[in-house]
C-alpha positions as CSV (number, residue, x, y, z in Angstrom):
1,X,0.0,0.0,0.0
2,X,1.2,3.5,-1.0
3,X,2.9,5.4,1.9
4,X,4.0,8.9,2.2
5,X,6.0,10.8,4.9
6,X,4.7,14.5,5.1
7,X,6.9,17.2,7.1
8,X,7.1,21.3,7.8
9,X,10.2,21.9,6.0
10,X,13.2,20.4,3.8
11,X,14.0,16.8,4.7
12,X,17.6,18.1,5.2
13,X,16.3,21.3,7.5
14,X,17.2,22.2,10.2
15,X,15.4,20.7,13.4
16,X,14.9,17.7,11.4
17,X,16.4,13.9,12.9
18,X,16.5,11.0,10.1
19,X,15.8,7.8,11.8
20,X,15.4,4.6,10.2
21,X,15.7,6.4,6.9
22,X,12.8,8.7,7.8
23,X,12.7,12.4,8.7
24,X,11.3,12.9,12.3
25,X,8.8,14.8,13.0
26,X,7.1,13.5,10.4
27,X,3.1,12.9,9.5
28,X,3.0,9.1,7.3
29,X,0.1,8.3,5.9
30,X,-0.8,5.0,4.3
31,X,-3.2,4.2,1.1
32,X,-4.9,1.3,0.9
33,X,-7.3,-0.6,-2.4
34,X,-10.2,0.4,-0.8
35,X,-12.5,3.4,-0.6
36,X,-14.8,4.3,2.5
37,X,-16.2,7.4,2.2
38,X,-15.9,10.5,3.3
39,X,-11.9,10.0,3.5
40,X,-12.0,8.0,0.5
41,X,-8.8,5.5,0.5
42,X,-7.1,7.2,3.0
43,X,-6.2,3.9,5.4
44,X,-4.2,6.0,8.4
45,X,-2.0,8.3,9.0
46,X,0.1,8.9,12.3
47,X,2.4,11.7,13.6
48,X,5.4,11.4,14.7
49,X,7.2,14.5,17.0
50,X,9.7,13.4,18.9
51,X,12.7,10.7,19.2
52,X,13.6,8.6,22.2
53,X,16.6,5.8,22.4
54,X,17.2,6.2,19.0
55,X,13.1,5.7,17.9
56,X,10.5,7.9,16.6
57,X,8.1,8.7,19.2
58,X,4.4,8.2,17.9
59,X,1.7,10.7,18.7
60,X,-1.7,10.6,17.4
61,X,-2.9,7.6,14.7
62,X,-5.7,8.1,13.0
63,X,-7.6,5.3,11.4
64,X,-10.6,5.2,8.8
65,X,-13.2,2.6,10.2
66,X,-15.2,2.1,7.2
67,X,-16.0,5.4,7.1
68,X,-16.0,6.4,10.4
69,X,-12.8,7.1,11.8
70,X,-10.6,6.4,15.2
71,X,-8.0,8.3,16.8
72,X,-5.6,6.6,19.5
73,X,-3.4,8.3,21.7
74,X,-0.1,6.2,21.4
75,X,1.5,8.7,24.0
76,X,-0.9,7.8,26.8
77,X,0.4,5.7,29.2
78,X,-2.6,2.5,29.7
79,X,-0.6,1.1,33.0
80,X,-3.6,2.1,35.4
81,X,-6.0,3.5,32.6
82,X,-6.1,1.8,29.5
83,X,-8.7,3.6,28.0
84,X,-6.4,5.3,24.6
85,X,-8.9,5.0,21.5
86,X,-11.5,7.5,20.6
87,X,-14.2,6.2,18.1
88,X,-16.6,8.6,16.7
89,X,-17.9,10.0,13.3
90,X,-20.4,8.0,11.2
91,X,-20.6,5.4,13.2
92,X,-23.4,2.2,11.7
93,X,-24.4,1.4,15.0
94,X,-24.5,5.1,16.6
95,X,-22.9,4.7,20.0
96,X,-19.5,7.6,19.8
97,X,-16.9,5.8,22.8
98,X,-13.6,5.7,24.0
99,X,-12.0,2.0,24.2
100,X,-8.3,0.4,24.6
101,X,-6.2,-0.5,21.4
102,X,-4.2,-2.9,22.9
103,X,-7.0,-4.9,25.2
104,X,-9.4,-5.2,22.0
105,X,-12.7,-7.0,21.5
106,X,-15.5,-7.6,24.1
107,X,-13.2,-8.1,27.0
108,X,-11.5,-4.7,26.5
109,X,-12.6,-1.6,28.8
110,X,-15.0,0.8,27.0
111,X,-17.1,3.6,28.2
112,X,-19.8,5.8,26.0
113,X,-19.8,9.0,25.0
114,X,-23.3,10.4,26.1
115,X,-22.7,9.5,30.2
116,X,-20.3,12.6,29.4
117,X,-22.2,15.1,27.4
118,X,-25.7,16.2,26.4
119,X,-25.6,16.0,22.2
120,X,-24.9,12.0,22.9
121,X,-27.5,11.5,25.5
122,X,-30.0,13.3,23.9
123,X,-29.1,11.0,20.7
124,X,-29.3,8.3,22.5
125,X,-32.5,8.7,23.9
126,X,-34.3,9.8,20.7
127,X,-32.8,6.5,19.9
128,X,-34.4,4.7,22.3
129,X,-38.2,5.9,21.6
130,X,-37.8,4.6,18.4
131,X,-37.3,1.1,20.4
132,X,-41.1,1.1,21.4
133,X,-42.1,0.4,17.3
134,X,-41.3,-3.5,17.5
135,X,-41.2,-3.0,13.2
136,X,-37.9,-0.2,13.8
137,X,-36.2,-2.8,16.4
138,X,-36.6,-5.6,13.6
139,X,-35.4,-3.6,11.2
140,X,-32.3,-3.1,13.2
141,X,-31.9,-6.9,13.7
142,X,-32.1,-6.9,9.9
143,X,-29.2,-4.1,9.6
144,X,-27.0,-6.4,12.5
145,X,-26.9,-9.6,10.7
146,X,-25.1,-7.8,7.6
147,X,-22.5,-7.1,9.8
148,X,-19.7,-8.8,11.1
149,X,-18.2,-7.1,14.7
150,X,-18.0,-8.4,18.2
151,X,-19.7,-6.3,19.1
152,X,-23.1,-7.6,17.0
153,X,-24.7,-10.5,19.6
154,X,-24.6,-8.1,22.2
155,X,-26.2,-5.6,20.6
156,X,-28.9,-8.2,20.1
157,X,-29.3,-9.5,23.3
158,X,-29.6,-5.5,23.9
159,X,-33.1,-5.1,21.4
160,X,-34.3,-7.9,23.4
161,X,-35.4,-5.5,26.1
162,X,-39.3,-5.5,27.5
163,X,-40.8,-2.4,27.0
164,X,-41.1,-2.3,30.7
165,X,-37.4,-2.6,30.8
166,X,-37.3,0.1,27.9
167,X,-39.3,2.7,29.9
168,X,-37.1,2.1,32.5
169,X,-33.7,3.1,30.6
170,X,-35.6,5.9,29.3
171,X,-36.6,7.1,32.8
172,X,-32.9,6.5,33.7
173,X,-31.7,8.2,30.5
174,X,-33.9,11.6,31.1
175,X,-32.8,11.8,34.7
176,X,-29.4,11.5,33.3
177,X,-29.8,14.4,30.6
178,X,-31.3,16.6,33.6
179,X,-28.4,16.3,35.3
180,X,-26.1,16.8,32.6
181,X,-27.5,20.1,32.1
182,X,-26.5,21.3,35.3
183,X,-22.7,20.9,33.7
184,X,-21.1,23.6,32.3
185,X,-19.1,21.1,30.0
186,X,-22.1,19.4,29.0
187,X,-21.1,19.6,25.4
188,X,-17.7,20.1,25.5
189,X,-16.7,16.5,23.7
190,X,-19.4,16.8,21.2
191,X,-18.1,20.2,20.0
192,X,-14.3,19.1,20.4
193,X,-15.6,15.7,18.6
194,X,-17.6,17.4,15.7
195,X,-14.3,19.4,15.0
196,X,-11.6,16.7,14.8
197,X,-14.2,15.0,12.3
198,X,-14.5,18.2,10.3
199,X,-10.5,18.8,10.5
200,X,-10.5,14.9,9.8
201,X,-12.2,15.7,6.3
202,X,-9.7,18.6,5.6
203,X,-6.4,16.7,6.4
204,X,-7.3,14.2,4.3
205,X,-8.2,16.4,1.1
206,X,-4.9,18.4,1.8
207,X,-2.7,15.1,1.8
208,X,-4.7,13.8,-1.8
209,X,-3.9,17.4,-2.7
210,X,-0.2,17.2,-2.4
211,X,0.3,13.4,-3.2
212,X,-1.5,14.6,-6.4
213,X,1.1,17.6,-7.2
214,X,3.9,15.8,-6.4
215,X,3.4,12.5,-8.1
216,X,4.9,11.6,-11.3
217,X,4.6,10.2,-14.5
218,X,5.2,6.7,-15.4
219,X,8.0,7.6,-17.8
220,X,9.4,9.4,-14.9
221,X,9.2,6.7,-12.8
222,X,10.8,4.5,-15.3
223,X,14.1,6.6,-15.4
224,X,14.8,6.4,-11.9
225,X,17.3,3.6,-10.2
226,X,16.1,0.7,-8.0
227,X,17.6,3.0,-5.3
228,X,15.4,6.0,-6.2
229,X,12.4,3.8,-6.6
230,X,12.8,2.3,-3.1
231,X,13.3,6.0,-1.3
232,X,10.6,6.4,0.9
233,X,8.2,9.8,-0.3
234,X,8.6,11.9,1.5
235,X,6.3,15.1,0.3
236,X,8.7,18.6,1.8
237,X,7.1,22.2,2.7
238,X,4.1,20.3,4.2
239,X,3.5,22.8,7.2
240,X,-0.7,23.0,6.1
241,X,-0.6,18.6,7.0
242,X,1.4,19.4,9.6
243,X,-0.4,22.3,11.6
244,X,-3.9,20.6,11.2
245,X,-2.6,17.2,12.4
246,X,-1.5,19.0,15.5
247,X,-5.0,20.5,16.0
248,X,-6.3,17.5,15.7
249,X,-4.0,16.2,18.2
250,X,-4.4,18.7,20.6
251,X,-9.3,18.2,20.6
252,X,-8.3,14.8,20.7
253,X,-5.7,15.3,24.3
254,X,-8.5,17.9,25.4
255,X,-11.5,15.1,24.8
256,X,-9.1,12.0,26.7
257,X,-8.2,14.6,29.5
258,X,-12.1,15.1,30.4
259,X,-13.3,12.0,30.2
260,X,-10.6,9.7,31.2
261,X,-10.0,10.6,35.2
262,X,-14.1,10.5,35.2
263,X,-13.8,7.0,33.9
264,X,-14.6,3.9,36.7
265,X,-12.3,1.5,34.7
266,X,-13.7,-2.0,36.7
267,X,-17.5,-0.6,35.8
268,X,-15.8,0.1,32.2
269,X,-14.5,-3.5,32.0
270,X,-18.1,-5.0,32.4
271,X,-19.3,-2.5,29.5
272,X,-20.4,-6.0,27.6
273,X,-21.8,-7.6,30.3
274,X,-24.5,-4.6,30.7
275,X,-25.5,-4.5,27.5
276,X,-26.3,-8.1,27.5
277,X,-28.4,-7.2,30.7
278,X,-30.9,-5.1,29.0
279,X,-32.0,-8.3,27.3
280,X,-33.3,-9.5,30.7
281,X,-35.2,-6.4,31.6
């Protein structure tokens, strides 16, 4: 898969380390065979801002999810709190969260967006009402069984909810919004949220931009030695990549800093195990 290093300045400038053959700090992004829109096939992209023993130091990876797109914070430390991986955007089933890269899958820690801020709540719980039609919760169970996550026979055993039980989570759900507007940061990760997905979008246009205006021709390429063709691509005078990346970087930091210390991490480690709950309510 196509991959291209993107940095401020000259690859021999000054304030510029080359380790491992590569420039550091750098921006790489990696091109894969296929498309999910809106970033098109845009596969990831990571920073990279610092070196330590002789390694470049990763920052932020961003990674298109079919469409939807996640964010870890490599430069987190996930000894006491392993909770590094923000998930949001245009999610197929609509629940924005914050999970661990490395403990992955339904016995990973994960915790949801709306317990932390009003637009998600309030999401949620027009959500829910649509849960008292039995014909919208077997069209969902339609939309699950083309998909192949984890995550999909729990969110089954989740529609399986009474609609006692489902007036009940609504009950609990309203109280919940009430309180949240009490906060005066009840929308401060939706609003840092909606703008790494809109600064998401642009990154990605200005790296196909400048992939596009460097690139050459075929002939060109044909002229070049096995040594030239090998040379990683590194696209120069990329401080526009560069200064939105770091943007990006620093919503993301402001979104992990709010909700991780708010975080119970054993109540986070049964996420799964209340989900499937519903199903008995």
């Amino acid at each position: 898969m196509p991959k291209y290093h993107f940095i401020q300045g000259k690859e021999t400038g000054q304030g510029i380390e080359i380790v491992n053959g590569l420039p550091v700090p750098r921006i790489t992004a990696l091109y894969g065979p296929t498309e999910f829109k809106p970033f098109g096939n845009l596969a990831s992209w990571e920073s990279y801002f610092g070196v330590a023993g002789g390694k470049a130091q990763g920052g932020l990876e961003f990674g298109n999810c079919e469409g939807s797109l996640m964010l870890i914070a490599r430069y987190l430390s996930t000894s006491e709190n392993p909770l590094n991986k923000l998930h949001i955007g245009d999610l197929d089933i609509k629940r924005p969260h914050i999970e661990s890269r490395e403990e992955r899958g339904d016995a990973g820690p994960r915790v949801d967006l709306w317990e932390f801020d009003i637009e998600y709540a309030s999401n949620l719980w027009n959500e829910l009402v649509l849960w008292r039609d039995p014909r919208h919760r077997k069209t969902l169970l339609a939309e699950y069984a083309t998909y192949h996550w984890y995550c999909v026979p729990h969110r089954v055993k989740q529609l399986g909810i009474s609609q006692a039980g489902l007036e009940r989570k609504l009950e609990e759900l309203n109280e919940h919004i009430e309180r949240l507007k009490r906060n005066p940061d009840r929308r401060l990760v939706s609003t840092l949220a909606h703008q790494i997905e809109s600064q998401c979008l642009g990154i990605s246009a200005l790296m196909r931009d400048r992939i596009e205006r460097e690139s050459i021709s075929a002939a060109q390429i044909e002229q070049l030695s096995k040594r030239q063709k090998l040379k990683p691509k590194v696209i120069e005078n990329a401080a526009d990549v560069y200064a939105v990346a770091m943007e990006i970087g620093d919503a993301t930091r402001r979104i992990f800093d709010f909700v991780r210390p708010r975080v119970d991490i054993a109540r986070a480690r049964n996420y799964w195990q209340e989900v499937d709950a519903w199903g008995n309510l």
